[in-house]
C-alpha positions as CSV (number, residue, x, y, z in Angstrom):
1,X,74.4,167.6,-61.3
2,X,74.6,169.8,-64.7
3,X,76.6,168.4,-67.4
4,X,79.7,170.9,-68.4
5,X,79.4,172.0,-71.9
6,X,82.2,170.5,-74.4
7,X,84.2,173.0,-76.0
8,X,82.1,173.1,-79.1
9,X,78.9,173.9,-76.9
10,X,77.2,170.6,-77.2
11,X,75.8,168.9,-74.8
12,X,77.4,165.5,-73.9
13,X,75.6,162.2,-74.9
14,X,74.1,160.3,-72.1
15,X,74.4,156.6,-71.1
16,X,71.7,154.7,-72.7
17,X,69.4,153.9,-69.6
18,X,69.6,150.1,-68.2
19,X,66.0,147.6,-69.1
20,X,64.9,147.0,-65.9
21,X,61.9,144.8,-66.6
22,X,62.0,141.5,-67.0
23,X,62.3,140.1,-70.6
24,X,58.5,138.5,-71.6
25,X,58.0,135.0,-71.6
26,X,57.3,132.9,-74.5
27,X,54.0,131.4,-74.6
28,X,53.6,128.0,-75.4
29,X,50.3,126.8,-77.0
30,X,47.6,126.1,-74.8
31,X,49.3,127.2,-71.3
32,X,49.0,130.3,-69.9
33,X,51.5,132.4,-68.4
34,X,51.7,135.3,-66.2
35,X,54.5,137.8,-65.2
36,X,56.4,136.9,-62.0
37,X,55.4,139.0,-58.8
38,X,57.1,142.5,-58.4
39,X,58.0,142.6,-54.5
40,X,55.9,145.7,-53.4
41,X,53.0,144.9,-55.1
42,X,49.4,143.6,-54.0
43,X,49.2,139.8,-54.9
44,X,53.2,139.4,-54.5
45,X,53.2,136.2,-52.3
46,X,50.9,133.9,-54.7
47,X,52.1,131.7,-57.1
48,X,51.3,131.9,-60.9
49,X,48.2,129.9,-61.4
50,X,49.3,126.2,-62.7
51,X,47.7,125.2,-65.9
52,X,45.0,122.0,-65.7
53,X,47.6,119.3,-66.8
54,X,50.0,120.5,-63.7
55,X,47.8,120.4,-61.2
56,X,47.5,117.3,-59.3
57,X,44.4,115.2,-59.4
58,X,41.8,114.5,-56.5
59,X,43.2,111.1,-56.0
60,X,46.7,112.1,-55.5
61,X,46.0,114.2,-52.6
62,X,46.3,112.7,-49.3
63,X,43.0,112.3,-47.2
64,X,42.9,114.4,-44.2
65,X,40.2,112.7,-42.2
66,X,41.8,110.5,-39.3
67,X,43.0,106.6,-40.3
68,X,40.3,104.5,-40.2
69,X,39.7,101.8,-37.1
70,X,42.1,98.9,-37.4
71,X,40.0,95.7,-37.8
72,X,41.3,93.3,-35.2
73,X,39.6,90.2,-37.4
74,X,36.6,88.7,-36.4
75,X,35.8,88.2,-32.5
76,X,37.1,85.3,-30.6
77,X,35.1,82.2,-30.0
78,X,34.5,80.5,-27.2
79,X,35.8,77.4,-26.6
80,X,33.4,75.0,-24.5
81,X,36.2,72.6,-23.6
82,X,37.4,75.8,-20.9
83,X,34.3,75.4,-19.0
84,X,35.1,71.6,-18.2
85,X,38.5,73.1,-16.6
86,X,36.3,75.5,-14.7
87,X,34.1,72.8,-13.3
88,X,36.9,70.4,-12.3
89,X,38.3,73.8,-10.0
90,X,35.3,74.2,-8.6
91,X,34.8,70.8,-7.9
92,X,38.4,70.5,-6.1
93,X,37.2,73.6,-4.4
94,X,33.8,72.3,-2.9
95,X,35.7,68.5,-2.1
96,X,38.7,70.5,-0.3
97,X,35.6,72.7,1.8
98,X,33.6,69.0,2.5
99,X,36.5,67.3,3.6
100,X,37.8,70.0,6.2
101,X,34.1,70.5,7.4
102,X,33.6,67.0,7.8
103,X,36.9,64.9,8.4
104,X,38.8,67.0,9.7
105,X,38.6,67.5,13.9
106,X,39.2,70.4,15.6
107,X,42.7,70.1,17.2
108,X,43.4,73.1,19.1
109,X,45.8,73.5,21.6
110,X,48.5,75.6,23.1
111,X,50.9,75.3,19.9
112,X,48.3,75.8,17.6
113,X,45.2,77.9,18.7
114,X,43.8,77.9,14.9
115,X,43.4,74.1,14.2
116,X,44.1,72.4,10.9
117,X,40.5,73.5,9.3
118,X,41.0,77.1,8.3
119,X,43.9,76.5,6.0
120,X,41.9,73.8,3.2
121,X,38.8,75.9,4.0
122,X,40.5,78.9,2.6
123,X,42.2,77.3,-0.6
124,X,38.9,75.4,-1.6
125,X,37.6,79.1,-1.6
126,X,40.2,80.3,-3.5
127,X,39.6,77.5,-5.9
128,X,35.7,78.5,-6.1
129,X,37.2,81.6,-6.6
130,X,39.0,81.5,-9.4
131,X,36.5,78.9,-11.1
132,X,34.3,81.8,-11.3
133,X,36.6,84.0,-12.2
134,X,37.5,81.7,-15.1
135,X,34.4,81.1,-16.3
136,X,33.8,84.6,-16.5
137,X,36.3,85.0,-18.8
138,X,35.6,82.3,-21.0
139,X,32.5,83.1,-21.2
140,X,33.4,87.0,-22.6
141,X,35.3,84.9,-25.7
142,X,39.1,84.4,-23.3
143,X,40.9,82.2,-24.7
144,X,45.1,80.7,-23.8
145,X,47.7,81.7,-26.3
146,X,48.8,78.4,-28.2
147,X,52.3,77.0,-26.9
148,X,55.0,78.7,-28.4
149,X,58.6,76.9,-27.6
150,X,61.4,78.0,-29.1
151,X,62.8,74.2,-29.9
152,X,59.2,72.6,-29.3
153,X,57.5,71.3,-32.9
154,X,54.1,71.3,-32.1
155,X,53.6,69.6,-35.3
156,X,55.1,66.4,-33.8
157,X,53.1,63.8,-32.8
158,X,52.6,63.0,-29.0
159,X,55.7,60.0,-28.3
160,X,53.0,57.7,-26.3
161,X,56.0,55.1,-25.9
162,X,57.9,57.8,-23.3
163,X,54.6,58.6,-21.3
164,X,53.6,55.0,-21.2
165,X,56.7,53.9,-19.5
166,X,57.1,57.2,-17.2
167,X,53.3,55.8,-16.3
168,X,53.8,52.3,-15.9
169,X,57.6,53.6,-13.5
170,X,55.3,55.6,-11.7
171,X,52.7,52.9,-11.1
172,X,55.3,50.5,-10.6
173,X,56.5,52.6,-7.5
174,X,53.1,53.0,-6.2
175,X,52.2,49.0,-5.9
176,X,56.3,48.4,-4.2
177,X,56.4,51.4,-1.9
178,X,54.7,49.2,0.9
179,X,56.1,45.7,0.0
180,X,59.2,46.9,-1.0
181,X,59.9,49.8,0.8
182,X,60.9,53.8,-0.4
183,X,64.8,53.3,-0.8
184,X,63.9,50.0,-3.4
185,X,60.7,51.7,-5.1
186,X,62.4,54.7,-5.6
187,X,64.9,53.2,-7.3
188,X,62.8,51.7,-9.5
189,X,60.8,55.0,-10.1
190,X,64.3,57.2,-10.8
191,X,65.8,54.6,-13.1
192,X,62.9,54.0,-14.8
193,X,62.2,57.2,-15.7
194,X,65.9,57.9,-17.0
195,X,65.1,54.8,-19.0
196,X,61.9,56.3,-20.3
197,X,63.5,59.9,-21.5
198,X,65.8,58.1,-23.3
199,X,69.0,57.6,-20.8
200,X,70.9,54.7,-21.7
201,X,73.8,54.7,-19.3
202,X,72.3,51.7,-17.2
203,X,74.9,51.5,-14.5
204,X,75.5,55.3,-13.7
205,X,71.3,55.9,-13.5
206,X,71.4,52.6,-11.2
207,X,74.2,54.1,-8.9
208,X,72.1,57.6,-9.2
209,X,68.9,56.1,-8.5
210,X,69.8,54.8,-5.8
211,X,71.6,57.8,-3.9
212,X,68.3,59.8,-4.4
213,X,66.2,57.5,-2.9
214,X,68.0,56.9,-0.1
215,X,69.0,60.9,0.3
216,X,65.2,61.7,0.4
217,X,64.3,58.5,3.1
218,X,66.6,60.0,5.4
219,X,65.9,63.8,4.7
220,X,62.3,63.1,5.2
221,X,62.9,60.5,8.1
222,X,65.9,63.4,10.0
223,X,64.9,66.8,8.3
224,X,60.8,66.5,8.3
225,X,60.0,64.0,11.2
226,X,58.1,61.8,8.3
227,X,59.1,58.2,7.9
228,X,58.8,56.3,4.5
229,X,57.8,52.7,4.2
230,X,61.5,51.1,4.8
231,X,59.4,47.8,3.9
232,X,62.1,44.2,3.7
233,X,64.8,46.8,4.7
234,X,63.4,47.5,8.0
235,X,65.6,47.7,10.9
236,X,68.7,48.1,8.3
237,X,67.9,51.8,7.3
């Protein structure tokens, strides 16, 4: 639009016109600067190059490549003392086979049309079974994770006082059980051990002891058909 004239005939003064740059930036001494990006123009979405000192060195930068393998520690050894374990299974396995094949006659009848032979003749191949399989793995460096109890120190030393009187109960009821008898023996055997894991209530394990043996001479005797040695209480049980 034109200006109107003033009265005098001048022209009216004009509004100085607005900067519309950017005011230059100071250079420092040894760093080199750039003006910032104009939007519009080519070269507007990079960065102003960073001087040597700002750039981050070759070892700060993160590898790309994948993480390297995890080393799992050196391979697992074997341990000979497995293959004695193996050989005692298979040795169960072949005696279990022998016996059946051997001792034991072939009872068939109406009840049982199978016999009594197929049954240890298929658990001492399972045993020669799993010997194998065993020492298969033993062999390819398997080995049994360590026990681990949550109250168990496995630092302690073995407490050969408790398992040499849980032996010598348990030897003790196998010498009685025919003199003596199961309900007597057993006794022995229950209080004995009670005595051995460190019980000291003498009477009560007594009173215990000998409820449980004479609860399994007549469960076995009444439940199972199988009578125990009554030995110098026969004819009172």
């Amino acid at each position: 639009m034109a200006s109107r004239p003033d009265r005098g005939g001048e022209q009216p003064s004009r509004p100085p016109a607005v900067q519309t740059s950017a005011p230059p930036i100071p250079e420092r001494a040894g760093v080199e600067t750039s003006a910032p990006p104009v939007p519009g123009q080519a070269g507007a979405g990079r960065t102003a190059d960073l001087p040597a000192a700002a750039r981050p060195a070759a070892a700060d930068v993160p590898p790309t490549v994948a993480d390297p393998a995890v080393d799992d520690g050196p391979a697992a050894k074997r341990d000979p003392a497995q293959y004695g374990v193996c050989a005692f299974l298979a040795l169960v396995g072949g005696l279990v086979i022998l016996d059946a094949t051997t001792r034991i006659g072939r009872a068939v009848s109406s009840a049982d049309p199978i016999g009594p032979k197929p049954v240890p003749i298929l658990l001492g191949v399972l045993l020669l079974i799993v010997a194998a399989v065993y020492a298969v793995d033993v062999a390819r460096g398997g080995a049994g994770e360590p026990e681990a109890g949550e109250d168990v120190d496995l630092t302690t030393p073995i407490d050969w006082r408790t398992v040499l009187l849980l032996i010598g109960a348990f030897l003790v009821n196998a010498v009685l059980i025919d003199r003596l008898g199961w309900v007597i023996s057993g006794t022995l055997l229950f209080w004995g051990s009670a005595f051995a894991l460190g019980n000291r209530h003498y009477v009560r394990n007594l009173l215990i002891a000998v409820a449980l043996s004479l609860i399994t001479f007549y469960v076995f005797a009444i439940g199972l058909g199988v009578n125990l040695p009554a030995g110098v209480l026969q004819g009172i049980l």
